[in-house]
C-alpha positions as CSV (number, residue, x, y, z in Angstrom):
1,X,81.0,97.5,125.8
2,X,80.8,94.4,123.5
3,X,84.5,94.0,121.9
4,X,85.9,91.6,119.6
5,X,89.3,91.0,118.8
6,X,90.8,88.8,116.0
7,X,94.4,87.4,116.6
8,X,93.3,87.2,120.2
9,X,95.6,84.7,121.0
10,X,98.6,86.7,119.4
11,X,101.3,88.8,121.3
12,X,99.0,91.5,120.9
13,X,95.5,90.5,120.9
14,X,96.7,88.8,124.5
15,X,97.6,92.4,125.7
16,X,94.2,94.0,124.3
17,X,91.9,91.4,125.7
18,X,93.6,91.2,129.2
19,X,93.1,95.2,129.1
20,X,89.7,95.0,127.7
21,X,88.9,92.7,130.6
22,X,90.2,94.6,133.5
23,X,88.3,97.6,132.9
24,X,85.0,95.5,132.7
25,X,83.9,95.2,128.7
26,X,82.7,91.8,127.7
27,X,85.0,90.7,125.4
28,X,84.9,87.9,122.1
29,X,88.2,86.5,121.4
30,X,88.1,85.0,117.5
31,X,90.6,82.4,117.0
32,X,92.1,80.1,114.6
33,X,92.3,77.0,116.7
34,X,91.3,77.0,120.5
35,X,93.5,78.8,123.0
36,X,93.2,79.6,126.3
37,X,91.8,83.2,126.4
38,X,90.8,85.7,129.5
39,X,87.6,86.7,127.1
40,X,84.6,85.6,128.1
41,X,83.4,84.3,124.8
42,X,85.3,82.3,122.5
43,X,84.7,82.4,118.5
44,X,86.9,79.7,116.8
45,X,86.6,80.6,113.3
46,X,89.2,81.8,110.5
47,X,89.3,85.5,110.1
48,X,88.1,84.7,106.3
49,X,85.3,83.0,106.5
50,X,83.8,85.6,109.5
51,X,80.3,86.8,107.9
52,X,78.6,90.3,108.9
53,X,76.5,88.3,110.9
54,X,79.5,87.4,113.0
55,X,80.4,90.7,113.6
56,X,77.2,92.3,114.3
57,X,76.2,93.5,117.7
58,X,79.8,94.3,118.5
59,X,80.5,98.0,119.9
60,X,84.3,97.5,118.2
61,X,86.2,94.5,116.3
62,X,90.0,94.9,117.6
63,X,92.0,93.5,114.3
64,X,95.4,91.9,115.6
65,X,95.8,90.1,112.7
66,X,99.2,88.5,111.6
67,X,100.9,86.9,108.8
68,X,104.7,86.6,108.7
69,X,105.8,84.4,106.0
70,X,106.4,85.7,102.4
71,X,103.9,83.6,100.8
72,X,101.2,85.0,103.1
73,X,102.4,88.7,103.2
74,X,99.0,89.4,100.9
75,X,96.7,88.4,103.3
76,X,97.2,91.4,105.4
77,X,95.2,93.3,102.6
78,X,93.1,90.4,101.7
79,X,91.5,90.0,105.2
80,X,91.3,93.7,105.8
81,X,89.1,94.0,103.0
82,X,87.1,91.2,103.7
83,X,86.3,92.5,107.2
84,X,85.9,96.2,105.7
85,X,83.3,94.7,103.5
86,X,81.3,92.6,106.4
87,X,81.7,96.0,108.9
88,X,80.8,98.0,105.7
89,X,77.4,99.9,106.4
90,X,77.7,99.2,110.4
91,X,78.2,101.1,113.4
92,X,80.8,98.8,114.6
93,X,84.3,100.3,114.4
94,X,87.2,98.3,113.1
95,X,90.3,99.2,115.1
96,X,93.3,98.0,113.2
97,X,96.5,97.3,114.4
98,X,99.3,98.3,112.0
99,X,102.5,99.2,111.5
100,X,105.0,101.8,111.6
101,X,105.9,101.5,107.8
102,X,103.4,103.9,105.9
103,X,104.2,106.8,108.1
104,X,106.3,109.5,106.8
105,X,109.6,110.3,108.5
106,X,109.3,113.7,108.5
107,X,106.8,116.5,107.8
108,X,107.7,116.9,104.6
109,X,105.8,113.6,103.5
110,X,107.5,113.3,100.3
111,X,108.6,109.4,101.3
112,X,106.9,106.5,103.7
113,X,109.2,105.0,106.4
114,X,109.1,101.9,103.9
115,X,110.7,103.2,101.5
116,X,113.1,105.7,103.5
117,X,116.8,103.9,104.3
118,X,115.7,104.6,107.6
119,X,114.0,101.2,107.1
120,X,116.1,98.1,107.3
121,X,115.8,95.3,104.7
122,X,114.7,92.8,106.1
123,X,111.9,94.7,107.2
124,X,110.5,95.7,103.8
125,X,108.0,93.0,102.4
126,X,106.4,92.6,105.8
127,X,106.1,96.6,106.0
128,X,105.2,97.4,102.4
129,X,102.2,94.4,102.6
130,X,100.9,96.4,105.6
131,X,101.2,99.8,103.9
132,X,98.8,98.3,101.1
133,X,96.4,97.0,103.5
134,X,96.2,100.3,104.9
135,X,96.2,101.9,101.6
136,X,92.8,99.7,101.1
137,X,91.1,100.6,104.2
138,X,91.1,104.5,104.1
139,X,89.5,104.8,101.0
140,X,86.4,103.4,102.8
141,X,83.6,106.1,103.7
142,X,81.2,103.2,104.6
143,X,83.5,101.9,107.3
144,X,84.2,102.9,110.8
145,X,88.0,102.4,111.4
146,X,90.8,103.3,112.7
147,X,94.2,102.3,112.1
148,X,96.6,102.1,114.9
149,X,100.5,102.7,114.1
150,X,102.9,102.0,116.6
151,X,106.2,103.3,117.1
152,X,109.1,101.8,114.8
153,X,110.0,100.0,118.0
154,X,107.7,97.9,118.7
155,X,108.3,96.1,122.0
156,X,106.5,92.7,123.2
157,X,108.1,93.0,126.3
158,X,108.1,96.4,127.4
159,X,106.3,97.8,130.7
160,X,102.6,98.8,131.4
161,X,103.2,102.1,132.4
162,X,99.6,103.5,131.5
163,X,101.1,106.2,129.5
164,X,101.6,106.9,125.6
165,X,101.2,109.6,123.2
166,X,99.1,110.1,119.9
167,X,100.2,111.5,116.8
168,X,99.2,111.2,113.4
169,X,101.2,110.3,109.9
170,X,104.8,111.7,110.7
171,X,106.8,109.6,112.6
172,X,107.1,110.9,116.7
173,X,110.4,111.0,118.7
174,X,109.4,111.0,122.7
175,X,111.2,113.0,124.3
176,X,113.8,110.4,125.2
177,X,114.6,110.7,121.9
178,X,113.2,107.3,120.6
179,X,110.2,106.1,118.5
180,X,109.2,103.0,120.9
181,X,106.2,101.8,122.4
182,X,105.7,98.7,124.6
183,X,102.7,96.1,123.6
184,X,101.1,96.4,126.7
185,X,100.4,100.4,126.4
186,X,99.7,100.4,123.1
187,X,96.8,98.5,124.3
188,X,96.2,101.3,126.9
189,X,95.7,103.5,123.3
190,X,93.4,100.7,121.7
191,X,91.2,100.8,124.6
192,X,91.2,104.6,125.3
193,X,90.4,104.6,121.4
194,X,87.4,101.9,121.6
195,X,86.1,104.1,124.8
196,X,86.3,107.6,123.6
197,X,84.8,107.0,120.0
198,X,87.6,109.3,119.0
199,X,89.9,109.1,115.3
200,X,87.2,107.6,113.3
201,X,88.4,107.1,109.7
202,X,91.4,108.4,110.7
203,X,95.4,107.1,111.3
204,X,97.1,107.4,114.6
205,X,100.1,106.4,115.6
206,X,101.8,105.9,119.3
207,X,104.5,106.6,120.7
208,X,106.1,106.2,124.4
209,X,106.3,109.1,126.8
């Protein structure tokens, strides 16, 4: 399969492409500024000025986008819906990788993660500016996404193990009694995703066996 992925030179994107690579998809990594990259293609642009002709011909467009700083909190929103508008129409799926803050701690789903106490502070702005962006893209009909929640750990440097679990807007305890996941199998669960066509226009999220 053809695969993009923006952010490619992020903790994450690193993971997705290296596991995009190794099970033999041809693989675009879109960059700010050059890097060195596994992918076999190299697009050096800025995710906002990417044009639907950019994107086209892609089986999936693997969005590791980040932006830490308070000033730039906004464009997590901003660029989804830029790349929701240049997908918008397309085949091509948009897999977005997200965060654990609009899930709802419980089944009751009276109250997001964000704005449970379960939430630390210093968390908040980052979570609630992803929470919008997600709140933007699954309105779409006319897009083909999916967007990928991991667990309210989110580790850089856990394990490959190969194995992960899916689950939908609640949050999920393994059965070690933890919401965790490392980077490197949540990008088991991107690929898996991009491979079986599965969740379209829908939320998952993962969580550590």
């Amino acid at each position: 399969m053809k695969i993009a992925v923006i952010g490619a030179n992020g903790k994450a994107g690193t993971l997705v492409v290296r596991e995009a690579i190794e099970r033999g998809h041809e693989v675009t990594a879109i960059m700010r500024s050059e890097h060195p990259t596994q992918a076999q293609h190299a697009l050096i642009k800025d995710v906002f000025a990417l044009t639907r002709n950019d994107l086209s011909g892609f089986d999936a467009v693997v969005d590791a986008f980040g932006a830490w700083t308070p000033e730039s909190l906004h464009l997590h929103k901003d660029h989804l819906v830029h790349l929701a508008e240049a997908l918008s129409g397309t085949q091509t799926r948009l897999l977005v990788i997200g965060s654990a803050g609009s899930l709802y701690p419980d089944s009751t789903t009276d109250q997001r993660l964000v704005d449970s106490p379960a939430m630390p502070e210093e968390f908040k702005p980052l979570a609630t500016a992803m929470a919008q962006a997600y709140d933007a893209l699954r309105i779409r009909e006319d897009v083909a996404w999916t967007y990928m929640s991991p667990a309210l750990v989110f580790n850089p440097e856990g394990e490959r193990t190969g194995e992960y679990q899916l689950a939908g807007d609640v949050l999920t305890i393994n059965a070690a009694g933890q919401s965790e996941i490392s980077y490197a199998d949540f990008a088991v669960a991107v690929l898996d995703l991009i491979e079986s066509g599965e969740h379209q226009r829908e939320r998952v999220s993962v969580v550590s066996r």
